[in-house]
C-alpha positions in Angstrom: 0.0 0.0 0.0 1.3 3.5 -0.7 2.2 5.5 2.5 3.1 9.1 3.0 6.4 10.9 4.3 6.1 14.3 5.7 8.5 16.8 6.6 8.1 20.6 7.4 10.2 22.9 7.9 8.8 25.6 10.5 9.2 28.8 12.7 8.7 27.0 15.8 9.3 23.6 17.6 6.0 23.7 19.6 3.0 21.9 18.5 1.5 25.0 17.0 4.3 26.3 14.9 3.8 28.6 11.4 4.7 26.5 8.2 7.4 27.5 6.4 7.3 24.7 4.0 6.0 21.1 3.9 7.7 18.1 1.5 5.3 14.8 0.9 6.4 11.6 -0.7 4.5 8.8 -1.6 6.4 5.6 -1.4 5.9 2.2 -0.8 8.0 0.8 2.2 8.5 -2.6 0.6 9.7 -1.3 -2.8 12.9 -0.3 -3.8 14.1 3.3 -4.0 13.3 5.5 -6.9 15.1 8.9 -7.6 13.7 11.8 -6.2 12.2 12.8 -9.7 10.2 9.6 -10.2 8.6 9.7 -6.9 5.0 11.4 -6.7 6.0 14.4 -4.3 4.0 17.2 -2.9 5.9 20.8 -2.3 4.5 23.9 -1.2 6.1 27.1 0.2 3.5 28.7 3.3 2.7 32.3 3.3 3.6 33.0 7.4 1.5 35.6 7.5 -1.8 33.2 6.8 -0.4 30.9 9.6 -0.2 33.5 12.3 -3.6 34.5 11.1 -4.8 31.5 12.4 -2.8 31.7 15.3 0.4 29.3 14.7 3.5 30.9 16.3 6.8 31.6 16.1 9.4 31.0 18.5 12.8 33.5 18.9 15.6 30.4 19.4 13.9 28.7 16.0 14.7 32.2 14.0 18.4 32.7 15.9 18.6 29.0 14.1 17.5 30.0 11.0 19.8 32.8 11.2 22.9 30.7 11.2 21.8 28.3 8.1 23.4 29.2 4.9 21.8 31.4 3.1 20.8 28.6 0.4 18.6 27.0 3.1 17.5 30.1 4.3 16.1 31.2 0.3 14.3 28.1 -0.3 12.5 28.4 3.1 11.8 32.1 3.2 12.2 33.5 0.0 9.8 33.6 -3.5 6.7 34.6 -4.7 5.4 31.1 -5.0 3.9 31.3 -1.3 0.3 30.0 -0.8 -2.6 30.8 1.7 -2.2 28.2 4.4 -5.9 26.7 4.3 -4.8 26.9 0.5 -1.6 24.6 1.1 -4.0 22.5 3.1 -6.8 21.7 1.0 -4.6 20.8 -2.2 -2.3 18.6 0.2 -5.7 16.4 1.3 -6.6 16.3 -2.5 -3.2 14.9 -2.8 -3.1 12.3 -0.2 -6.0 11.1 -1.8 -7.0 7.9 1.2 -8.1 8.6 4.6 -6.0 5.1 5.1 -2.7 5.8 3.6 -0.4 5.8 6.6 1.4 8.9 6.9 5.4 8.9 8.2 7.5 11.7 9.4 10.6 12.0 11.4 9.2 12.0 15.0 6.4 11.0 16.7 5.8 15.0 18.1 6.5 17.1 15.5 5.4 17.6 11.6 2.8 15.3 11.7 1.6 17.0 15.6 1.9 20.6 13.5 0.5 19.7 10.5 -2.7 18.0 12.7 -2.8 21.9 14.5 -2.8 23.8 10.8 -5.9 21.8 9.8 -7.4 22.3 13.8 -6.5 26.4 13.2 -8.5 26.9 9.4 -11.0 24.3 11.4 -10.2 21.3 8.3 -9.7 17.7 9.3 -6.8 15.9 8.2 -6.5 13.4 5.6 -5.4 10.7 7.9 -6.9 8.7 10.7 -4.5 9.4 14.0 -4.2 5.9 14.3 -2.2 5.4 10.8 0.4 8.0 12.2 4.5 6.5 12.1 7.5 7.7 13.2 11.3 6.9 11.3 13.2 8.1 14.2 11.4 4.5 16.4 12.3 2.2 12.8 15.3 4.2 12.7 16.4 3.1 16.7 15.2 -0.7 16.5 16.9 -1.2 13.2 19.8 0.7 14.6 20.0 2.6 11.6 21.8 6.3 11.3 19.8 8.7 8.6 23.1 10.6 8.5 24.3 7.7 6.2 21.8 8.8 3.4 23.5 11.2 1.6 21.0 14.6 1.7 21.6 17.2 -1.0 19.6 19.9 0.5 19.2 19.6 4.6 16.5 21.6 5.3 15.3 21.6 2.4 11.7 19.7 3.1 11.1 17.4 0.4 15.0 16.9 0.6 14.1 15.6 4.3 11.4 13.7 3.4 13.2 11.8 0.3 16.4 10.6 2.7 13.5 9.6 5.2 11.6 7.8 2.6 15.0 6.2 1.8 15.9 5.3 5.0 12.3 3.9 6.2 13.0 1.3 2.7 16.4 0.5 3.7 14.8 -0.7 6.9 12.0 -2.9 5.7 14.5 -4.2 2.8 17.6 -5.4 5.1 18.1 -8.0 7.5 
Protein backbone atom coordinates (compact mmCIF):
# COMPACT_ATOMS: atom_id res chain seq x y z
CA UNK A 1 0.00 0.00 0.00
CA UNK A 2 1.27 3.48 -0.66
CA UNK A 3 2.16 5.54 2.53
CA UNK A 4 3.13 9.10 2.96
CA UNK A 5 6.36 10.89 4.29
CA UNK A 6 6.15 14.32 5.67
CA UNK A 7 8.52 16.82 6.58
CA UNK A 8 8.14 20.60 7.44
CA UNK A 9 10.21 22.93 7.93
CA UNK A 10 8.81 25.61 10.55
CA UNK A 11 9.22 28.84 12.74
CA UNK A 12 8.69 26.96 15.76
CA UNK A 13 9.34 23.62 17.60
CA UNK A 14 6.04 23.68 19.61
CA UNK A 15 3.02 21.91 18.46
CA UNK A 16 1.52 25.01 17.01
CA UNK A 17 4.34 26.26 14.90
CA UNK A 18 3.77 28.56 11.40
CA UNK A 19 4.70 26.52 8.19
CA UNK A 20 7.38 27.52 6.35
CA UNK A 21 7.29 24.72 3.95
CA UNK A 22 5.95 21.09 3.88
CA UNK A 23 7.70 18.06 1.51
CA UNK A 24 5.32 14.76 0.93
CA UNK A 25 6.43 11.62 -0.69
CA UNK A 26 4.46 8.80 -1.58
CA UNK A 27 6.41 5.63 -1.40
CA UNK A 28 5.88 2.18 -0.77
CA UNK A 29 8.03 0.75 2.19
CA UNK A 30 8.51 -2.64 0.63
CA UNK A 31 9.71 -1.34 -2.81
CA UNK A 32 12.93 -0.25 -3.81
CA UNK A 33 14.14 3.25 -4.00
CA UNK A 34 13.32 5.47 -6.88
CA UNK A 35 15.12 8.89 -7.57
CA UNK A 36 13.73 11.84 -6.16
CA UNK A 37 12.16 12.84 -9.72
CA UNK A 38 10.18 9.59 -10.22
CA UNK A 39 8.56 9.74 -6.87
CA UNK A 40 5.03 11.45 -6.70
CA UNK A 41 5.97 14.35 -4.29
CA UNK A 42 3.97 17.16 -2.90
CA UNK A 43 5.89 20.83 -2.29
CA UNK A 44 4.54 23.87 -1.21
CA UNK A 45 6.12 27.13 0.22
CA UNK A 46 3.46 28.75 3.28
CA UNK A 47 2.71 32.34 3.26
CA UNK A 48 3.61 33.02 7.40
CA UNK A 49 1.46 35.63 7.53
CA UNK A 50 -1.77 33.18 6.84
CA UNK A 51 -0.44 30.86 9.60
CA UNK A 52 -0.18 33.52 12.28
CA UNK A 53 -3.62 34.48 11.11
CA UNK A 54 -4.76 31.54 12.35
CA UNK A 55 -2.84 31.71 15.30
CA UNK A 56 0.45 29.25 14.74
CA UNK A 57 3.46 30.94 16.28
CA UNK A 58 6.82 31.62 16.06
CA UNK A 59 9.40 31.03 18.53
CA UNK A 60 12.80 33.52 18.86
CA UNK A 61 15.61 30.41 19.42
CA UNK A 62 13.94 28.72 15.97
CA UNK A 63 14.69 32.17 14.01
CA UNK A 64 18.36 32.72 15.89
CA UNK A 65 18.59 29.01 14.14
CA UNK A 66 17.46 29.97 11.03
CA UNK A 67 19.79 32.83 11.24
CA UNK A 68 22.92 30.66 11.25
CA UNK A 69 21.83 28.32 8.09
CA UNK A 70 23.40 29.25 4.90
CA UNK A 71 21.81 31.37 3.10
CA UNK A 72 20.80 28.56 0.42
CA UNK A 73 18.60 27.03 3.13
CA UNK A 74 17.49 30.14 4.28
CA UNK A 75 16.10 31.19 0.29
CA UNK A 76 14.31 28.14 -0.32
CA UNK A 77 12.51 28.44 3.12
CA UNK A 78 11.81 32.15 3.22
CA UNK A 79 12.19 33.54 0.03
CA UNK A 80 9.83 33.58 -3.51
CA UNK A 81 6.67 34.64 -4.68
CA UNK A 82 5.39 31.11 -5.05
CA UNK A 83 3.95 31.33 -1.33
CA UNK A 84 0.30 30.03 -0.77
CA UNK A 85 -2.61 30.77 1.74
CA UNK A 86 -2.20 28.16 4.44
CA UNK A 87 -5.86 26.73 4.31
CA UNK A 88 -4.80 26.94 0.50
CA UNK A 89 -1.61 24.61 1.09
CA UNK A 90 -4.03 22.50 3.09
CA UNK A 91 -6.84 21.72 1.03
CA UNK A 92 -4.63 20.80 -2.16
CA UNK A 93 -2.26 18.64 0.17
CA UNK A 94 -5.71 16.41 1.32
CA UNK A 95 -6.56 16.33 -2.45
CA UNK A 96 -3.20 14.94 -2.79
CA UNK A 97 -3.06 12.28 -0.22
CA UNK A 98 -6.05 11.05 -1.76
CA UNK A 99 -7.01 7.85 1.16
CA UNK A 100 -8.08 8.58 4.65
CA UNK A 101 -6.04 5.11 5.14
CA UNK A 102 -2.72 5.85 3.61
CA UNK A 103 -0.38 5.81 6.58
CA UNK A 104 1.43 8.88 6.94
CA UNK A 105 5.36 8.90 8.23
CA UNK A 106 7.50 11.70 9.43
CA UNK A 107 10.58 12.01 11.41
CA UNK A 108 9.23 11.97 14.99
CA UNK A 109 6.37 11.01 16.73
CA UNK A 110 5.80 15.05 18.13
CA UNK A 111 6.48 17.13 15.51
CA UNK A 112 5.36 17.55 11.58
CA UNK A 113 2.79 15.28 11.66
CA UNK A 114 1.58 17.00 15.61
CA UNK A 115 1.86 20.59 13.49
CA UNK A 116 0.48 19.73 10.55
CA UNK A 117 -2.75 17.96 12.65
CA UNK A 118 -2.83 21.88 14.54
CA UNK A 119 -2.81 23.81 10.79
CA UNK A 120 -5.87 21.83 9.83
CA UNK A 121 -7.37 22.34 13.77
CA UNK A 122 -6.48 26.38 13.19
CA UNK A 123 -8.47 26.91 9.41
CA UNK A 124 -10.97 24.25 11.36
CA UNK A 125 -10.16 21.33 8.33
CA UNK A 126 -9.74 17.65 9.35
CA UNK A 127 -6.76 15.90 8.21
CA UNK A 128 -6.52 13.38 5.63
CA UNK A 129 -5.38 10.69 7.85
CA UNK A 130 -6.91 8.68 10.72
CA UNK A 131 -4.51 9.40 14.02
CA UNK A 132 -4.17 5.90 14.30
CA UNK A 133 -2.19 5.42 10.82
CA UNK A 134 0.43 8.03 12.23
CA UNK A 135 4.46 6.48 12.14
CA UNK A 136 7.55 7.65 13.20
CA UNK A 137 11.27 6.92 11.27
CA UNK A 138 13.24 8.08 14.22
CA UNK A 139 11.40 4.53 16.37
CA UNK A 140 12.34 2.16 12.82
CA UNK A 141 15.27 4.16 12.68
CA UNK A 142 16.38 3.06 16.74
CA UNK A 143 15.18 -0.66 16.52
CA UNK A 144 16.93 -1.24 13.19
CA UNK A 145 19.82 0.67 14.60
CA UNK A 146 19.98 2.60 11.62
CA UNK A 147 21.79 6.33 11.28
CA UNK A 148 19.80 8.72 8.65
CA UNK A 149 23.06 10.60 8.46
CA UNK A 150 24.34 7.66 6.17
CA UNK A 151 21.80 8.75 3.36
CA UNK A 152 23.45 11.23 1.56
CA UNK A 153 20.97 14.58 1.69
CA UNK A 154 21.63 17.23 -0.96
CA UNK A 155 19.61 19.93 0.54
CA UNK A 156 19.17 19.56 4.57
CA UNK A 157 16.49 21.62 5.34
CA UNK A 158 15.27 21.56 2.38
CA UNK A 159 11.70 19.73 3.07
CA UNK A 160 11.09 17.37 0.39
CA UNK A 161 14.97 16.87 0.58
CA UNK A 162 14.06 15.57 4.32
CA UNK A 163 11.37 13.73 3.41
CA UNK A 164 13.16 11.81 0.33
CA UNK A 165 16.39 10.63 2.72
CA UNK A 166 13.50 9.56 5.17
CA UNK A 167 11.60 7.76 2.57
CA UNK A 168 14.97 6.15 1.78
CA UNK A 169 15.86 5.29 4.99
CA UNK A 170 12.31 3.93 6.16
CA UNK A 171 12.96 1.26 2.65
CA UNK A 172 16.42 0.47 3.66
CA UNK A 173 14.83 -0.66 6.95
CA UNK A 174 12.02 -2.88 5.71
CA UNK A 175 14.50 -4.21 2.82
CA UNK A 176 17.63 -5.43 5.09
CA UNK A 177 18.13 -8.02 7.45
Amino acid sequence: MTEIMIDLETLSTKSNAVILTIGAIKFNRNEEPLPLNRMDTFYRKIDIQSCMDVGLTTDKKTIEWWNKQSNEVVVEAFEGDDRIPLEEMLTQFSMWFENSNRKIWSHGDDFDCVILNNAYTACKLEPPWKFWNTRDTRTLFDIKNFNLNSIQNKQPHNALEDAYAQVLGVQLCFNTK
